[in-house]
C-alpha positions as CSV (number, residue, x, y, z in Angstrom):
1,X,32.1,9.6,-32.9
2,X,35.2,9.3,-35.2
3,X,35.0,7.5,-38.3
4,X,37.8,5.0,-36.9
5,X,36.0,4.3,-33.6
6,X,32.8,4.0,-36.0
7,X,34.4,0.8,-37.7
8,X,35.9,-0.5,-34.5
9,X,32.0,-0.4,-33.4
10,X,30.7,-2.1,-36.2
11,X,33.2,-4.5,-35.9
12,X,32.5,-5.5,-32.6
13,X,28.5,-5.7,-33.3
14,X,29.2,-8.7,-35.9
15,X,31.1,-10.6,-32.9
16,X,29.8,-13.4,-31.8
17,X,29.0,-13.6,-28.0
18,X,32.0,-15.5,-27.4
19,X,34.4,-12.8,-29.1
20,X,31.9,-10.2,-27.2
21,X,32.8,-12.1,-23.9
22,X,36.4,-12.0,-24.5
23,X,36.8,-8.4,-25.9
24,X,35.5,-7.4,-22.2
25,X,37.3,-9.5,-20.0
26,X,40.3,-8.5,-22.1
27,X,39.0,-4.5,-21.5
28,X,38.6,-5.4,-17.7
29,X,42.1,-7.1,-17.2
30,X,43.6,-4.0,-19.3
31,X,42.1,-1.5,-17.3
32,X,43.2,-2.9,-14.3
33,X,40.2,-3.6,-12.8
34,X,41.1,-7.7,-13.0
35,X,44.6,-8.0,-11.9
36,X,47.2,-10.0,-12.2
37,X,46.5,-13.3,-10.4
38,X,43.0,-12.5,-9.8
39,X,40.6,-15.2,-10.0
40,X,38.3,-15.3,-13.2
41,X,35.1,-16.0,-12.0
42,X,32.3,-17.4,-14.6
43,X,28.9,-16.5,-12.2
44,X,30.5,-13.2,-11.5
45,X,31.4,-12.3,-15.2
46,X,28.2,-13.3,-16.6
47,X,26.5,-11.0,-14.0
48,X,28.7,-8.3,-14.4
49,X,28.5,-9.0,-18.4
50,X,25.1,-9.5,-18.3
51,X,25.8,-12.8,-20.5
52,X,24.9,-16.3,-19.7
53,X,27.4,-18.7,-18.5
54,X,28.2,-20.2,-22.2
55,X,29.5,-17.3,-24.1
56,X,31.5,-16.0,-21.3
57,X,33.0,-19.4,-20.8
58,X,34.0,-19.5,-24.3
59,X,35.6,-16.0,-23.7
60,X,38.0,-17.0,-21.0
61,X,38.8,-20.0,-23.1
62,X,39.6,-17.9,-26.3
63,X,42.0,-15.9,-23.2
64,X,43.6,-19.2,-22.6
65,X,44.6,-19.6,-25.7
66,X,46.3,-16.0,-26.0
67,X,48.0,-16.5,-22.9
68,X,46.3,-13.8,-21.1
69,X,44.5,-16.1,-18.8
70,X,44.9,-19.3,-17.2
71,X,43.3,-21.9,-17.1
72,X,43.2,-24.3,-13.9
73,X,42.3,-28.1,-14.0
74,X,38.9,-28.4,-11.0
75,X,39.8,-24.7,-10.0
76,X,39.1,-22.7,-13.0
77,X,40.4,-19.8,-14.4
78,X,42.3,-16.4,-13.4
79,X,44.4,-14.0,-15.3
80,X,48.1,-14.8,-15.4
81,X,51.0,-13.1,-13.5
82,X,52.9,-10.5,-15.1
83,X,56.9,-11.7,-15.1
84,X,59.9,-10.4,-16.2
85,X,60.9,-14.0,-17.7
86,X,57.3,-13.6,-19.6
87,X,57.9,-10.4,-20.6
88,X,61.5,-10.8,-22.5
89,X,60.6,-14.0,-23.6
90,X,57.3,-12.4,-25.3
91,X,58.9,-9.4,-26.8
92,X,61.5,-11.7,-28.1
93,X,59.3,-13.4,-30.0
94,X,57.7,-10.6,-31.0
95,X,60.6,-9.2,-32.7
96,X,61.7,-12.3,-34.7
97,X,57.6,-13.0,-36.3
98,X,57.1,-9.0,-36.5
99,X,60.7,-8.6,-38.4
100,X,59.6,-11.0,-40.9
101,X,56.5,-9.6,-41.5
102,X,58.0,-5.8,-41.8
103,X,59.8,-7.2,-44.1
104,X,57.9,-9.1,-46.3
105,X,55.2,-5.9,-46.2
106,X,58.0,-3.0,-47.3
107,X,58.6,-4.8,-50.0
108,X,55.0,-4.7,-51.3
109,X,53.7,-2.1,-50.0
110,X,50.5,-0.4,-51.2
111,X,49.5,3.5,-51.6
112,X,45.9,1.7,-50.3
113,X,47.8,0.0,-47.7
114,X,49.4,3.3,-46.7
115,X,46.2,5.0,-46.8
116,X,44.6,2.5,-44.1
117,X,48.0,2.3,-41.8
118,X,48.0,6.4,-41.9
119,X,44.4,6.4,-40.6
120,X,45.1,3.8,-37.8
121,X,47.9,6.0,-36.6
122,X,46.1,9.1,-36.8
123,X,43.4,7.6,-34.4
124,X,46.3,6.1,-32.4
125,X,48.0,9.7,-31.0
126,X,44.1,11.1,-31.3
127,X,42.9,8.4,-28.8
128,X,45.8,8.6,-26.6
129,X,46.1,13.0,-26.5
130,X,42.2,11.9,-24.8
131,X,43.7,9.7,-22.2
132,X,41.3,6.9,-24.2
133,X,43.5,4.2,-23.5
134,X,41.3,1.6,-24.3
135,X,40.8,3.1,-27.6
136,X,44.7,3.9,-28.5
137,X,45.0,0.7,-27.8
138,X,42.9,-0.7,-30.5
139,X,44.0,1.4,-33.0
140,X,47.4,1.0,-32.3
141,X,46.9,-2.6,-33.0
142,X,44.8,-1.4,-36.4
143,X,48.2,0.1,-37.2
144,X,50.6,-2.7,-36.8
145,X,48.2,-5.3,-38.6
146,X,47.9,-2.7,-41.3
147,X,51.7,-3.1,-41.8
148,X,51.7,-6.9,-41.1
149,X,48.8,-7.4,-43.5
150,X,50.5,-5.8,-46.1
151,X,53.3,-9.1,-46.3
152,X,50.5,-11.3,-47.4
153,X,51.3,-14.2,-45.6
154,X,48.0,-15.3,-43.4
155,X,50.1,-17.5,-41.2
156,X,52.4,-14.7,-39.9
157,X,49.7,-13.3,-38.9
158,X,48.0,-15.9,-36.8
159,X,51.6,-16.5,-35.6
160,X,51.8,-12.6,-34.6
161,X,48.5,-12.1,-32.8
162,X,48.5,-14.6,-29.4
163,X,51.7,-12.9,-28.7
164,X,51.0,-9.5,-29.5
165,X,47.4,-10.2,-26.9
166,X,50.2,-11.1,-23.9
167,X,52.3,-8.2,-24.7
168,X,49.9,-5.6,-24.8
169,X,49.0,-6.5,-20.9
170,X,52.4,-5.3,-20.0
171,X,52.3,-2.4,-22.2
172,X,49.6,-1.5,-20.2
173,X,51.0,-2.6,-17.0
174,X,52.5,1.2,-16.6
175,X,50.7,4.7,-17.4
176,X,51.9,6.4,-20.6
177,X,53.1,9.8,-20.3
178,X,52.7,12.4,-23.1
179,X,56.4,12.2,-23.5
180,X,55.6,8.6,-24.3
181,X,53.2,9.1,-26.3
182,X,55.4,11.4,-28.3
183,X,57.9,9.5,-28.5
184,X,56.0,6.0,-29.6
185,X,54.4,8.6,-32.7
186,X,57.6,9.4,-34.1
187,X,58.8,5.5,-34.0
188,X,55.2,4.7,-35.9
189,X,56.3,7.3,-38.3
190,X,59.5,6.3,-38.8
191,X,58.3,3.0,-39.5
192,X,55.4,3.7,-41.8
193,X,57.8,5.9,-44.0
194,X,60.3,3.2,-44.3
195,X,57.3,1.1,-46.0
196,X,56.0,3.3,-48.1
197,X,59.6,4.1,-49.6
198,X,59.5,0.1,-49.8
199,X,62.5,-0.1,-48.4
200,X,62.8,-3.2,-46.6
201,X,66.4,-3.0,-44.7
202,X,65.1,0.6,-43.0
203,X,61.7,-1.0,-42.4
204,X,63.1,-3.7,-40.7
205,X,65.9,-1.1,-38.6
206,X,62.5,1.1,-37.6
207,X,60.7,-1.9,-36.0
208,X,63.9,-3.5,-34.1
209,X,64.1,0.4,-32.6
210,X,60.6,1.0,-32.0
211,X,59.9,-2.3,-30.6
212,X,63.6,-2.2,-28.6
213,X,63.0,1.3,-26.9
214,X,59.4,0.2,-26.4
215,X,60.7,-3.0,-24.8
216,X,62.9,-0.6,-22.3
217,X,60.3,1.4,-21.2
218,X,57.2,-1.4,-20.4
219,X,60.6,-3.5,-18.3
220,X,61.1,-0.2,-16.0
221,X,57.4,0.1,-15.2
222,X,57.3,-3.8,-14.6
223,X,59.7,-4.0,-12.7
224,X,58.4,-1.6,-10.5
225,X,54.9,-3.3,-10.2
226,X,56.4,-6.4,-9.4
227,X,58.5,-4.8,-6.4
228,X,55.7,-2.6,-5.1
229,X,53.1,-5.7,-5.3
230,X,56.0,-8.0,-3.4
231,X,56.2,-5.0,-0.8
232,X,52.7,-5.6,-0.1
């Protein structure tokens, strides 16, 4: 085991059920094995989790309030549709909170800062070259919280992480081709560079790229889910 999937494992041990709960539902919906629309049943889940009823209610609530799953007055809950309206409206957002952050960070950046960003990425291309999606995934997130960390504002942060949960179901939405992967490294470069120079204006330029071409690429594959399922 590598030292990064190590701390991801310890991290998840000192979850609370609930967390547990909602880091597998999230694993199941981003895998594809719950898709878009399905319904999220609390029996089933506890079985298949091998929870009671309590935590993994408190799982699919935690869900509903990232906006990854819905939840229906007397019918319960199920995971919400993927959208092109969603989508732009989501990565919209993103940009605005995670330009402010970027910013905020290059300005202060750390070598320490650098040193724990560099690791995350590293892991990032490591998990991904493995096809260990679920993995790349969570480091990928350790990277950009790195950066985001570094501005020092708690509330950008809280602000940042709901939407960044929704947007990470259409990132996922499409398979990611080495080319992609390739591709995705060199933005993350780009942009870690630009922080540790501590330059804010190129920080800033690095994300609205990365997070622009990124936005491209996740709106072609969407598209085409949402026309195949409609062809169904």
């Amino acid at each position: 085991m590598s030292a990064e999937a190590g701390k991801r494992l310890v991290r998840r041990e000192r979850q609370t059920l609930g967390e547990l709960a909602a880091t597998e539902i999230l694993n199941l919906i981003m895998r594809g094995e719950i898709p878009p629309g399905a319904p999220l049943r609390l029996a089933e889940l506890a079985e298949q989790l091998d929870m009671s009823h309590m935590p993994v209610r408190e799982g699919l609530q935690r869900l509903g309030t990232l906006g990854i799953v819905e939840m229906i007055p007397h019918r319960g809950a199920r995971v919400r549709e993927l959208s092109l309206e969603d989508l732009d409206d989501t990565q919209r957002t993103r940009l605005s909170l995670e330009s402010i952050a970027i910013e905020m960070a290059a300005s202060r950046f750390t070598a320490e800062d650098a040193d724990i960003a560099r690791r995350a990425l590293d892991a990032t291309l490591a998990f991904a070259q493995d096809h260990n999606a679920l993995e790349a995934r969570s480091a990928h997130a350790d990277f950009h919280f790195a950066l985001y960390r570094a501005s020092g504002s708690r509330w950008l942060i809280k602000a940042i992480e709901p939407v960044w949960g929704n947007s990470e179901r259409y990132r996922f939405a499409g398979s990611t081709s080495t080319e992609r992967v390739v591709q995705s490294h060199r933005e993350h470069e780009a942009l870690l560079e630009a922080c540790i120079a501590r330059d804010s204006t190129a920080a800033v330029s690095a994300l609205h790229h990365h997070l622009t071409s990124a936005a491209g690429r996740i709106r072609a594959t969407v598209e085409a889910r949402i026309e195949a399922m409609g062809q169904q």
